[in-house]
C-alpha positions as CSV (number, residue, x, y, z in Angstrom):
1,X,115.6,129.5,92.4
2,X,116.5,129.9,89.0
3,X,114.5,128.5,86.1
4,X,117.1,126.5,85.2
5,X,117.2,124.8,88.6
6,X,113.7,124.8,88.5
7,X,113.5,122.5,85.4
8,X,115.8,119.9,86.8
9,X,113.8,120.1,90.5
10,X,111.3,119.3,88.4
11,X,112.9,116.7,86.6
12,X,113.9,114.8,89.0
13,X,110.6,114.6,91.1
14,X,109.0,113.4,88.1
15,X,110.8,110.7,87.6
16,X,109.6,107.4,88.9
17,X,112.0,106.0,91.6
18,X,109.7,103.9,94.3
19,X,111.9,102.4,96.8
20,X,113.8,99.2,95.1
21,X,113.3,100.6,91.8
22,X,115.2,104.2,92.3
23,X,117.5,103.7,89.1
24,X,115.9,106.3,86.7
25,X,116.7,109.3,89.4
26,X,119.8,108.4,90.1
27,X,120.7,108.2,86.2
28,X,120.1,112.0,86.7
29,X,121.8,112.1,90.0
30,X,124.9,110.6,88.2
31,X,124.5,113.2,85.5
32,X,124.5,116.2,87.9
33,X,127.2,115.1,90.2
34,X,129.3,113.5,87.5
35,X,129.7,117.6,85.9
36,X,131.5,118.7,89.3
37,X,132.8,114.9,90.8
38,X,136.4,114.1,91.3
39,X,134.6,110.6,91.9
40,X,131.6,109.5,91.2
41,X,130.3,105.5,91.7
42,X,127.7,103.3,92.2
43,X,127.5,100.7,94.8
44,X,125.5,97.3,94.8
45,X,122.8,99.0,96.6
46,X,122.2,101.5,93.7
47,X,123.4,104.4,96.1
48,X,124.8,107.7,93.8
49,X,128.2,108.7,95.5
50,X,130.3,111.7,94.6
51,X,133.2,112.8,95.7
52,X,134.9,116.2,96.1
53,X,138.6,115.4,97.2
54,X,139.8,118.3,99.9
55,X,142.8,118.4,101.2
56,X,144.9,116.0,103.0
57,X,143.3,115.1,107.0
58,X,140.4,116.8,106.1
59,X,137.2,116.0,107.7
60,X,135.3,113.9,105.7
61,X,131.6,114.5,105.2
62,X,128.5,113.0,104.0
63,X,125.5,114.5,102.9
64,X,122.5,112.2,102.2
65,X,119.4,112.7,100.7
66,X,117.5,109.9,99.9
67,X,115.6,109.7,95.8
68,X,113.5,107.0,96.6
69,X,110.0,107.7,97.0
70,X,106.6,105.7,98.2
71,X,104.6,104.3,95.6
72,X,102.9,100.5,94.6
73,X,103.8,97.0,93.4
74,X,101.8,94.8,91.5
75,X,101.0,91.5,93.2
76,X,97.6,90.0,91.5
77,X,96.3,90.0,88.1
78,X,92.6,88.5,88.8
79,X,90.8,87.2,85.3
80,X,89.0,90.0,84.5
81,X,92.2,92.2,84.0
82,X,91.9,94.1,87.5
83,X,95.5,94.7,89.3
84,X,95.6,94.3,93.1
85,X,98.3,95.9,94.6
86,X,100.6,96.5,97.7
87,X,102.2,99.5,99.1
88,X,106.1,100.3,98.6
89,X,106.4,102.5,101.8
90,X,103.8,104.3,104.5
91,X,101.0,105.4,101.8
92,X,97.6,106.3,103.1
93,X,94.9,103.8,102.3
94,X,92.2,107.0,102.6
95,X,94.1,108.8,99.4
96,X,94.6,105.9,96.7
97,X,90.6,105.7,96.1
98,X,89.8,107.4,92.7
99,X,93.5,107.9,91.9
100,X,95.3,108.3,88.7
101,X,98.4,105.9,88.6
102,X,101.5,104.8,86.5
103,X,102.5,101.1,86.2
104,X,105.9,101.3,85.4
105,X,106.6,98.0,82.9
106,X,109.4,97.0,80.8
107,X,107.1,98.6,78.1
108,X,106.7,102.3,79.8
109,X,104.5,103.5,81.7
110,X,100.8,102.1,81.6
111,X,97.7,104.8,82.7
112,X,95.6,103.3,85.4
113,X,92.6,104.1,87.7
114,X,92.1,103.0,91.1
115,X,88.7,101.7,91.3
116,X,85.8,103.1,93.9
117,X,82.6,101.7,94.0
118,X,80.0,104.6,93.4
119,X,78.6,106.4,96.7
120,X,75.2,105.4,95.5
121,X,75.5,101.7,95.5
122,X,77.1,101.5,99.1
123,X,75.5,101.1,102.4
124,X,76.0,103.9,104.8
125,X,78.1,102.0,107.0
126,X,80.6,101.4,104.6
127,X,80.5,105.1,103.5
128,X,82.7,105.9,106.5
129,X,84.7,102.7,106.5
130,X,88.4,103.0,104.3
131,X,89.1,100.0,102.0
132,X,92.2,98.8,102.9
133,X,94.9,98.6,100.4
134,X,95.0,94.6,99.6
135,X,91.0,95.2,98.6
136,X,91.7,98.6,96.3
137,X,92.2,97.9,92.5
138,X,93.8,99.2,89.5
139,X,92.0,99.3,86.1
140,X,93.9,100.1,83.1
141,X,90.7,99.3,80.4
142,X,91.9,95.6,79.5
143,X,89.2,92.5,78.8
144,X,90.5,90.2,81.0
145,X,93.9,89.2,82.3
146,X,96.0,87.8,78.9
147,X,95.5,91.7,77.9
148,X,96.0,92.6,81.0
149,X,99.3,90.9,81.5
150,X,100.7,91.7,77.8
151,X,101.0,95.0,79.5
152,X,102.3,94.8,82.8
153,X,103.6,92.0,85.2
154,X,103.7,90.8,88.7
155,X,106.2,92.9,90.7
156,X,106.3,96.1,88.1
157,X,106.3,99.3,90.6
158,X,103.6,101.8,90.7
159,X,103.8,105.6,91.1
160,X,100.6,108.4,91.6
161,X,100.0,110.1,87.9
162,X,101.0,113.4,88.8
163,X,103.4,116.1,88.7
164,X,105.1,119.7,89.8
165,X,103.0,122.4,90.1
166,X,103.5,126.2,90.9
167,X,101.2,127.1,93.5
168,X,101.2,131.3,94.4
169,X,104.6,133.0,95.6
170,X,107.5,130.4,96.0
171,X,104.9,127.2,96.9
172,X,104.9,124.3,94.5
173,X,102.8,120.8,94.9
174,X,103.4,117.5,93.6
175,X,104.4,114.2,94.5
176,X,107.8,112.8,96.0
177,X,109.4,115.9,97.4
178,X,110.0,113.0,100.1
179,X,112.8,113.3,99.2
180,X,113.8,113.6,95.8
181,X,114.0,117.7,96.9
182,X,117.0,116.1,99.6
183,X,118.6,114.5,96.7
184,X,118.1,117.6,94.3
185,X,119.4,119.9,97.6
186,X,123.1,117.2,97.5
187,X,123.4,117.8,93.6
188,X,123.5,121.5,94.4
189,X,125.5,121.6,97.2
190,X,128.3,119.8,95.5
191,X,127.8,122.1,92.5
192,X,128.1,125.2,95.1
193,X,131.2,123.7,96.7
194,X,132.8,123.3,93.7
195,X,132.5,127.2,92.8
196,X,134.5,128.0,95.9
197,X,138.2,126.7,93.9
198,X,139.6,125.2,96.6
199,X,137.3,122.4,98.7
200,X,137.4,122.4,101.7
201,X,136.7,119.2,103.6
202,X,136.6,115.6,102.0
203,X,132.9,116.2,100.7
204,X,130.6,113.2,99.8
205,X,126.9,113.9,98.3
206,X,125.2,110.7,98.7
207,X,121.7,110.2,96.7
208,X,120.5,107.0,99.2
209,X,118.2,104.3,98.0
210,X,115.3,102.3,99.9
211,X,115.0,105.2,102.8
212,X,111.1,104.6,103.1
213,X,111.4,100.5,103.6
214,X,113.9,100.8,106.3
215,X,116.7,103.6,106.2
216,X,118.5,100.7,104.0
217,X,120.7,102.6,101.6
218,X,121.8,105.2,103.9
219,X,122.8,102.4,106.1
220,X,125.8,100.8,103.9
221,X,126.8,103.9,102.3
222,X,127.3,105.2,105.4
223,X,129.9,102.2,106.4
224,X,131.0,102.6,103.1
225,X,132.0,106.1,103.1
226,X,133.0,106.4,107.0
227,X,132.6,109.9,107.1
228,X,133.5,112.0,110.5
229,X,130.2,114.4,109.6
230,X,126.8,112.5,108.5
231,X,124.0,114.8,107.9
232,X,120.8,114.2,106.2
233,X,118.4,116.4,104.3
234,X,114.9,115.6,104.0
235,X,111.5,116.7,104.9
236,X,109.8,117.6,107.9
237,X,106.2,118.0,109.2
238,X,105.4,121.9,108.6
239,X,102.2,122.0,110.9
240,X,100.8,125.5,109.7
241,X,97.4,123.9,108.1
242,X,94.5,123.1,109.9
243,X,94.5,119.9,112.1
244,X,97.9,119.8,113.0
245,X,98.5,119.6,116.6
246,X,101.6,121.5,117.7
247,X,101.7,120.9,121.0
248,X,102.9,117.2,119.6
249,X,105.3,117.8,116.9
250,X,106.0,122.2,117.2
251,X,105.5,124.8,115.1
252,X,106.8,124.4,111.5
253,X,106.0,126.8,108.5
254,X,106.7,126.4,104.7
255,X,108.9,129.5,103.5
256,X,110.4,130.4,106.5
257,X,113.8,128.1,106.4
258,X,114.9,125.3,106.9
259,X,113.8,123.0,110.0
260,X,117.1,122.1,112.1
261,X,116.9,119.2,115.0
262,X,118.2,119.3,118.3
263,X,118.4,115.9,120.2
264,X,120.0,112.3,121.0
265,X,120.1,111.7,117.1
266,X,122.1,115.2,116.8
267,X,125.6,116.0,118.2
268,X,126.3,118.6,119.8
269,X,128.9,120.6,118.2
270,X,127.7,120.2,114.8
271,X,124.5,121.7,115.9
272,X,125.9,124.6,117.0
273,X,127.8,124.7,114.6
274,X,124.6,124.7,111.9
275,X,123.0,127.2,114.2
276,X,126.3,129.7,113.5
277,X,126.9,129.6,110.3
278,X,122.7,130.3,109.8
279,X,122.8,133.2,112.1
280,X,126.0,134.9,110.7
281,X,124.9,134.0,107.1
282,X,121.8,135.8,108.3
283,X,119.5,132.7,107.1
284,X,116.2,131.8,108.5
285,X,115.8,128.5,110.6
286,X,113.6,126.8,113.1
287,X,114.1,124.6,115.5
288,X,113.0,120.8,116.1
289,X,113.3,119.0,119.5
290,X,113.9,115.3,118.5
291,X,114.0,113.6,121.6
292,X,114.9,110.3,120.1
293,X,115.9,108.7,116.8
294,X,114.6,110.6,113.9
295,X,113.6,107.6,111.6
296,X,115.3,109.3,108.8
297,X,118.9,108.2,107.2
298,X,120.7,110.6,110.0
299,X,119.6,107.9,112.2
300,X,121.6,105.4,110.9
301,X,124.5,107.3,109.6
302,X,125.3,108.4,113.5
303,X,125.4,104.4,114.2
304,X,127.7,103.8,111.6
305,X,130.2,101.5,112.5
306,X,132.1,103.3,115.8
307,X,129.9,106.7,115.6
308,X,129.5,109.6,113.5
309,X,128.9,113.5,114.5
310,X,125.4,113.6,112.5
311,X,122.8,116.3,112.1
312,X,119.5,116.5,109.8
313,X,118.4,119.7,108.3
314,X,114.6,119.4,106.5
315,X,112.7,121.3,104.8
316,X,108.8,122.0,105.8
317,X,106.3,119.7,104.0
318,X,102.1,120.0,104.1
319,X,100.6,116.7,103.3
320,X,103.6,114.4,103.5
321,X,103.2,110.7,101.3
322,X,100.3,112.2,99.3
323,X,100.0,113.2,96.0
324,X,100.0,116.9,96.5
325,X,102.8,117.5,98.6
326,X,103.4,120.9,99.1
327,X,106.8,123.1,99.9
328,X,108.6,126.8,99.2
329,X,111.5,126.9,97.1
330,X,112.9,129.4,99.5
331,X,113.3,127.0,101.6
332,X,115.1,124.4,99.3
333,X,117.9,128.0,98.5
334,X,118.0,128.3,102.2
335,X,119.3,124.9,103.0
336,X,121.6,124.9,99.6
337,X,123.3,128.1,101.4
338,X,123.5,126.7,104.4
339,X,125.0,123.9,103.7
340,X,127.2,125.1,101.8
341,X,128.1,128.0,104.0
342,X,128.9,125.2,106.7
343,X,131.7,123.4,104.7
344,X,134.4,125.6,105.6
345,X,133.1,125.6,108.9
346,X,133.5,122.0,109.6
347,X,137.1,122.5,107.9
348,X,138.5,124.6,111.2
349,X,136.3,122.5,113.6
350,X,138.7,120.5,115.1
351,X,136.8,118.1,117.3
352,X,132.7,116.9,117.7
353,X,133.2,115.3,120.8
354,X,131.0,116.3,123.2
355,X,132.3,117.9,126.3
């Protein structure tokens, strides 16, 4: 990966976008589609859609990756100035303890801490018990709750206070590469695409909103667009760190390419086709059996109105919906050449009905 693409990797997983509130990553996802996009709109959901027009009866094809990522929302100010919270998506009640977060206001982003009482003063009962969510607290350093709410208000999003950091070799941490690295992965592909002169199939690159509450803004794009090809980029369990038990998910590692499904959520012919185009472009893969739907916007998109040939490439994650995510770049160039590699692919495939 280049430093250039780096910087807006970087970019864009910095930027706040909990689910419901994903507009400042997609005003970067308009930016970066809009320099290659014969098309390029918004729709009521705040979905990003561009649009690379190929030729006449071409296949038209999707790729989604959705920018939202999990986060909080402010529900109670109590009188001394303390902000209780809830959870925008599946975050861990075990991490938030002791955490540095960002209130997002109409203001800018507020600093805050997440309270813990001290080790000292609890019994040893509670020492192994975890607060749930509705108890934890935010503590920005204000009086009591006129300062408090000068500052932030009732329903202003929340993100973890952290950013992208280079690891060793290609591995980087941070928070929300679920799955602002999918949405970073469509801005490229287009870009790619566009190199080639001529475009092959009728390409959409999707950015989708509100994955993590619901698979929502994949789910009217999708009817929106009415592609013939769906397929959705995101993360997937890598299980090579201790605790992981393969045996119930399989064996996932970060750097070695990307993770490609195989199941009732996939079709057929677009799998081998995927599988093809990585062996002759000689790049690495693995394999996921998903014996059922996959809970991520591929899901929906192969429901879509009267069916659509889907697949879901991901890339390995460690530590998914905490704030030190961790994956290779490799793997994000990988699935960039892959993907773009398939287009003309999916050009002379003539039918993904399975037979």
């Amino acid at each position: 990966m280049t430093e250039q693409d780096f910087a807006l990797l970087k970019e864009l997983v910095e930027t706040p976008s909990p689910s419901g509130f994903e507009q400042p990553a997609q005003r970067i996802c308009r930016r970066e589609m809009g320099q290659v996009a014969d098309e390029l709109n918004t729709d009521v959901m705040g979905n990003v859609i561009a649009r690379l027009a190929g030729p006449e009866g071409a296949p038209r094809v999707m790729l989604a990756g959705h920018c939202d990522e999990i986060g909080f929302m402010v529900r109670y100010i109590d009188d001394k100035g303390f902000i209780y919270f809830a959870p925008i998506g599946g975050v861990d009640a075990h991490l938030v303890p002791g955490q540095r977060v960002h209130i997002h206001s109409a203001g800018g982003p507020v600093l805050g801490v997440v309270g813990k009482k001290p080790i000292h003063l609890m019994e040893a009962k509670d020492r192994e018990t975890v607060v749930k969510l509705n108890q934890q607290f935010i503590d920005i350093g204000c009086a009591d709750a006129e300062e408090a709410r000068k500052l932030v208000a009732v329903g202003d999003p929340a993100t973890f206070a952290v950013g992208v950091e280079r690891l060793q070799g290609e591995l980087v941490a941070s928070r929300a590469f679920d799955d602002k690295m999918g949405a970073f992965i469509v801005c490229q592909v287009l870009k790619e695409v566009k190199k080639l002169g001529t475009v092959p199939v009728d390409l959409y690159g999707v950015t989708t909103v509100q994955e993590e509450v619901g698979l929502r803004g994949a789910t009217t794009s999708a009817y929106g667009v009415n592609p013939d090809v769906g397929i959705a980029i995101d993360v997937g369990f890598a299980t090579d760190f201790p605790g992981v038990e393969k045996k119930d998910v399989g064996e996932f590692m970060v750097g070695k390419g990307p993770i490609i499904s195989r199941g009732a959520n996939i079709n057929p012919a677009l799998f081998d086709l995927l599988l093809a185009t990585a062996k002759e472009e000689e790049i690495p893969y693995q394999l996921m059996g998903a014996p059922r739907g996959t809970g991520t916007d591929a899901n929906v998109m192969q429901l879509s109105r009267a069916g659509v040939a889907a697949a879901l490439i991901q890339v390995p994650l460690r530590y998914m919906h905490s704030p030190v995510e961790v994956l290779s770049l490799a793997d994000i160039d990988y699935t960039v050449r892959l993907l773009a590699a398939l287009m003309p692919k999916l050009a002379a495939t003539k039918s993904f009905i399975p037979n």
